[in-house]
C-alpha positions, 0 to 999 in steps of 0.5 A: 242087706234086707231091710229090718222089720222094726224098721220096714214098719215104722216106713209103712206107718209113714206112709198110711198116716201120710197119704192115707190119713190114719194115724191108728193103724199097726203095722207088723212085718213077720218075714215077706208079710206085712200085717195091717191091724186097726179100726178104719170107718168104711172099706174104701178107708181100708182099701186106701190103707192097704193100697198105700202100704203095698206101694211102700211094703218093696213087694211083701204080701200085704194081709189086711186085718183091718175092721170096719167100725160105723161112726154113728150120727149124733142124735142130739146137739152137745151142750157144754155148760 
């Protein structure tokens, strides 16, 4: 019996916050494909993201839906009072 897809899921969540080290990626599986949404910091994030999820989707079309946002610098010291 095939693996349902809430379930498929959550295992692919696991794994990205386990060996990818993003906790706020959504995984969705509609049929044999497995969407990644959420916001990554570069493309080697999102690379790392859809790597580990095609080695725990058992062989499903990985779409990567991912978007990179810039993590800009802080421009000055935070002072807390």
């Amino acid at each position: 019996m095939a693996e349902r897809p809430e379930y498929l899921s959550a295992h692919i969540q696991e794994k990205v916050a386990a060996e990818a080290h993003e906790l706020g990626i959504r995984v969705d599986v509609r049929g044999d494909v497995v969407h990644l949404r959420g916001e990554v910091v570069s493309e080697e994030r999102s690379r790392d993201v859809e790597r580990t999820a095609r080695d725990a989707a058992e062989g499903r079309e990985i779409r990567n839906e991912l978007h990179v946002v810039a993590v800009a610098e802080p421009d000055h010291e935070e002072r807390l009072s």
